[in-house]
N, C-alpha and C positions, 0 to 999 in steps of 0.2 A: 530686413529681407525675410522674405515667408518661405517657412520650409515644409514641406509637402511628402508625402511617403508614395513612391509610384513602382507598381511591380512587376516585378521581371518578366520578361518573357516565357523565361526556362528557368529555374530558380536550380542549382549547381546542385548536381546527389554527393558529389563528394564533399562538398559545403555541409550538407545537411546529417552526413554520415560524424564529420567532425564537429559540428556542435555541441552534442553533450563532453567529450572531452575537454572541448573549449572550455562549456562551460562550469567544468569542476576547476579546470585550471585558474578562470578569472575568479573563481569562487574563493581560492584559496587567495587571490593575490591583494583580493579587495581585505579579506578576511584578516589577512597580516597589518592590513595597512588600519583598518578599525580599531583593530585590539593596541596595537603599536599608540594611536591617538587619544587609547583610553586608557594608557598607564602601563599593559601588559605588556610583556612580550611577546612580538607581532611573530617573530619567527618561529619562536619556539611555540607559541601555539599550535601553530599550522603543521609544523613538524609531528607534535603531539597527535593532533586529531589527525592527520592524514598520512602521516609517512610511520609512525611506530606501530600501528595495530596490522599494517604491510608486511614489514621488514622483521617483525618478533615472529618467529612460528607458534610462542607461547600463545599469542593471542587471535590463531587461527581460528580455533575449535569456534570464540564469542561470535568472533566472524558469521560463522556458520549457523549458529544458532540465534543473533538476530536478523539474518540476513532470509531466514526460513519462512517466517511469516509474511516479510513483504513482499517477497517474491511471490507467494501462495495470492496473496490478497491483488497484488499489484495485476498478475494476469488473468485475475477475474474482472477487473475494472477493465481491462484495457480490451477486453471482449465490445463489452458496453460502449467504451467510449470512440472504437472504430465505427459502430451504429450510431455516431450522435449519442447513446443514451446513457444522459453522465448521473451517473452513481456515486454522492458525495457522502454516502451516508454506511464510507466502509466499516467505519471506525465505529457506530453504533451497530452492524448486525456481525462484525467478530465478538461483540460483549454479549453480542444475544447467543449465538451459536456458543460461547463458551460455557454461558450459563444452561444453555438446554443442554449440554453434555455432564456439566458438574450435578444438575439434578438426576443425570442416570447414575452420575456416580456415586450421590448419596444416597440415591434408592435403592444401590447392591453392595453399599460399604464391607455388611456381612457375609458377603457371598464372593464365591472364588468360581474362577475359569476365564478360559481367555477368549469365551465370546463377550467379558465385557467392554473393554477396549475400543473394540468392534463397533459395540453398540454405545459406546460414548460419540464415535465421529460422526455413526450414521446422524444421530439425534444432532451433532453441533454442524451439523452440513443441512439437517432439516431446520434448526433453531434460524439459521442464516439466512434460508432461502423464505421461509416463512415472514421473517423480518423484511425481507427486499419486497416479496408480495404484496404490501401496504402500497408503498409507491407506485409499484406496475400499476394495480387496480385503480388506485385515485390516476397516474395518469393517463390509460387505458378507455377508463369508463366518465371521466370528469373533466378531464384533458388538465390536470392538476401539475403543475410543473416537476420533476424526480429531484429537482437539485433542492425545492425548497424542503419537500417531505423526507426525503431520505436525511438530511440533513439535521433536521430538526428531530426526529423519529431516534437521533445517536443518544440525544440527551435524555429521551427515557431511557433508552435502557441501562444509564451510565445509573439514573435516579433507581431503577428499579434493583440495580445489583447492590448501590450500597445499602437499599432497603432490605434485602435477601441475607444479607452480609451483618447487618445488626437487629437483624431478626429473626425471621422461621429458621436461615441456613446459618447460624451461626453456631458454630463448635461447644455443646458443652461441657468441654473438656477443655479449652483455649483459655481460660483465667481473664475471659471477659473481652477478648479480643476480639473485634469486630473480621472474622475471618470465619470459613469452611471448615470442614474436617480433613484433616491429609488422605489426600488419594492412599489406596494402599496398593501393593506392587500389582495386582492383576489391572489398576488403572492408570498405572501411568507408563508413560511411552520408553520401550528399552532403549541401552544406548549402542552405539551402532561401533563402537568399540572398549574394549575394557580399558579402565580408567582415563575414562574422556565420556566428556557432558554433552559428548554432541549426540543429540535422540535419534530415533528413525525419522522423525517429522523431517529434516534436514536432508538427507536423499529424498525422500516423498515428495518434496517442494521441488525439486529440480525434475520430476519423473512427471508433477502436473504439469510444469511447464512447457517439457517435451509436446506432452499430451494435447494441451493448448494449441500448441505451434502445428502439428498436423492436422488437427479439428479445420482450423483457421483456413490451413493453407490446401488442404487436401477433402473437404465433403464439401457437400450441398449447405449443408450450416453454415461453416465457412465463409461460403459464397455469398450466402444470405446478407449473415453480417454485413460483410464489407461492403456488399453493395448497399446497402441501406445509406450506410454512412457516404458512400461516395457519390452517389447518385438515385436519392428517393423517389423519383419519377422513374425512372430504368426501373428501378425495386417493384414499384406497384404497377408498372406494363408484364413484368415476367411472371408476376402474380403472386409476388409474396409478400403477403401479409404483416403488416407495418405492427398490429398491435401483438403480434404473436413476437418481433424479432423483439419489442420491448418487453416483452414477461422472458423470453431468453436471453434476455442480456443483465435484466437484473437479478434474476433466479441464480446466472449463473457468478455475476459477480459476488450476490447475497450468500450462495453455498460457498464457494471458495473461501472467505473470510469466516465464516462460519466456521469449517473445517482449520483456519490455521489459530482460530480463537480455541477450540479442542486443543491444538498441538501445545498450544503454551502453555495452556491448565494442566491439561497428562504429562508436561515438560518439564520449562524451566521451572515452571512455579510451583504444581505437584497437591495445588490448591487454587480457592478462588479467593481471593483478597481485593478489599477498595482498590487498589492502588495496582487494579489489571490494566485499564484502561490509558496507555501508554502514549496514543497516539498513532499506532501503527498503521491505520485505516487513513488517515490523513497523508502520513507520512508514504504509504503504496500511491498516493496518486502523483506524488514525484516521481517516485520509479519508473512507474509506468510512461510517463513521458519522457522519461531521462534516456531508457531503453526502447522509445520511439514505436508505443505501443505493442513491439515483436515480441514472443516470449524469450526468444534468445538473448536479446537486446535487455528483456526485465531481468533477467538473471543477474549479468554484468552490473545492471543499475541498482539492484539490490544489496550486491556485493556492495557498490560506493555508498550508499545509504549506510550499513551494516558499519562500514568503517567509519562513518562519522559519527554513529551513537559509541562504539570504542573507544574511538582516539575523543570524544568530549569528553567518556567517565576519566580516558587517562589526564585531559589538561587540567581538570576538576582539581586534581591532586599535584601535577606535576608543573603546574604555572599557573595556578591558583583561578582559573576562566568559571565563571559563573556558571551556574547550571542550564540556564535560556541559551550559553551559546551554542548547544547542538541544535536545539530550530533555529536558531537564527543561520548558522552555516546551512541547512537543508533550505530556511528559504530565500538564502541569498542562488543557490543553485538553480532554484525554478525560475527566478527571476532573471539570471544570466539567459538562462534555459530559452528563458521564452523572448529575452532581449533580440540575443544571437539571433534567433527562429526567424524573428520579424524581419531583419537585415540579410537573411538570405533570402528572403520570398521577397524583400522590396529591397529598394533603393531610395536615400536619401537626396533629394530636389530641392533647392531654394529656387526663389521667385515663381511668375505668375505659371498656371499651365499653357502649353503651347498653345493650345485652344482657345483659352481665353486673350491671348496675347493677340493672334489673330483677332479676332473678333471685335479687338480692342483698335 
């Protein structure tokens, strides 16, 4: 019997409102049942990475502070990706934007005031956006695809940091360490309470995302975007310019990431080391979907993301889960994600189409 995908008429908003909880739920269910078949324990995994980094207040603050960058990154993408223009190369212009900020920062190492700070985000918001401009321009001017350039454009700058990193920028004072020189206090990000790690970058990510969400939903920009994405013939009868919404969708996804590549170097880390390069620019284009491209919606999803790198470093130790299983949970998510997605927009059909049956 031949099974066919035929789609709805109206595809259900509260359907599609419940998807992403659906599908962190099936995420967890499949997850138990993998680990359960490959020796672990299937519950207590799940518990670990999803339910303890919840239920501890101890381990809010981590919460909040990996939860900061994807948020930051996630709603620069999802600008882009309501215009069509997919932006796969977050993950390569947050290492660019962090290194144009770490080079303000070793160019003032001796110097004190607090416009330098300042001037590390400006430069990792320009390092960013300057990085996204390769792609606009190849696709812009050559009609070059953004997913393959941007993409590909992540792995220099991943090759060029650890070039920076065991050469010109490497610490002579570090005992050979292939690392920077420690930010000093006028460069790195205060914290937003006394004894607790969580930075200013951490409200700042929720303040752009507000920011986002009235852009979006309240100007002419706004408008632009979405209509691009929704309808690019309407877009170019009201006479907006198709190559201009792509240099502001990746400008603005390329700053965005830029800026939250700054917050992690003046942050958590307080330096630039190999081992910046995390993932986190791949891992924002789950959010960004998960939270159904809204800023509001990225928040929340950033939040779930946030708790899966926790609750992994905790099963690491507390039921002994490999280190791959925090992507492998994040890409079992997108894959629920998009499973769901499809099964509300269509319906599963066996045999011939009615058309053909006639006809037949």
């Amino acid at each position: 019997m031949r099974a066919r995908l035929e789609a709805r008429r109206e595809p259900s908003r509260a359907m599609r409102l419940a998807t992403p909880p659906l599908a962190v739920l099936l995420t967890m269910v499949a997850g138990a049942v993998v680990f359960q078949i490959m020796g672990f324990d299937g519950p207590a995994a799940i518990h670990q990475i999803f339910i303890v980094p919840v239920i501890d207040p101890s381990h809010w603050p981590d919460l909040g502070v990996k939860a900061a960058p994807l948020i930051i990154i996630a709603v620069g993408l999802a600008i882009g990706f309501r215009a069509n223009v997919w932006n796969i190369g977050a993950e390569g212009q947050y290492v660019f934007g962090a290194l144009a900020a770490t080079g303000v920062a070793l160019a003032t190492w001796e110097m004190e005031g607090v416009w330098i700070l300042p001037a590390m985000c400006l430069a990792g918001l320009a390092g960013g956006m300057l990085y996204a401009a390769v792609p606009a321009f190849l696709k812009t001017r050559v009609g070059v695809n953004e997913i393959l350039t941007s993409l590909m454009l992540t792995y220099v700058a991943i090759q060029l940091l650890y070039y920076l990193m065991r050469g010109p920028w490497k610490d002579p004072e570090g005992f050979n360490f292939p690392q920077s020189r420690l930010f000093t206090d006028w460069q790195t990000l205060p914290m937003v309470m006394e004894d607790s790690y969580i930075h200013l970058g951490v409200p700042i990510s929720v303040l752009i995302a507000l920011a986002v969400w009235i852009v979006m939903g309240r100007t002419i920009v706004g408008f632009e975007v979405r209509l691009a994405g929704l309808a690019p013939a309407a877009a170019r009868h009201g006479g907006f310019n198709a190559k201009r919404t792509v240099w502001l969708c990746l400008l603005a996804g390329g700053g965005l990431a830029g800026l939250a590549g700054t917050f992690e170097a003046a942050g958590p880390y307080g330096q630039m080391v190999p081992q910046f390069p995390v993932g986190y620019g791949f891992t924002a284009i789950i959010v960004a979907f998960l939270g159904r491209l809204h800023a509001l919606g990225i928040i929340l999803a950033g939040l779930v993301l946030a708790v899966s790198y926790v609750g992994g470093e905790l099963a690491q130790t507390a039921a002994g889960l490999p280190h791959a299983a925090t992507g492998m949970f994040q890409a079992m998510m997108l894959f629920f994600l998009l499973a769901v997605d499809i099964l509300v927009r269509y319906r599963l059909r066996f045999g011939r189409p009615a058309a053909a049956e006639g006809s037949a």
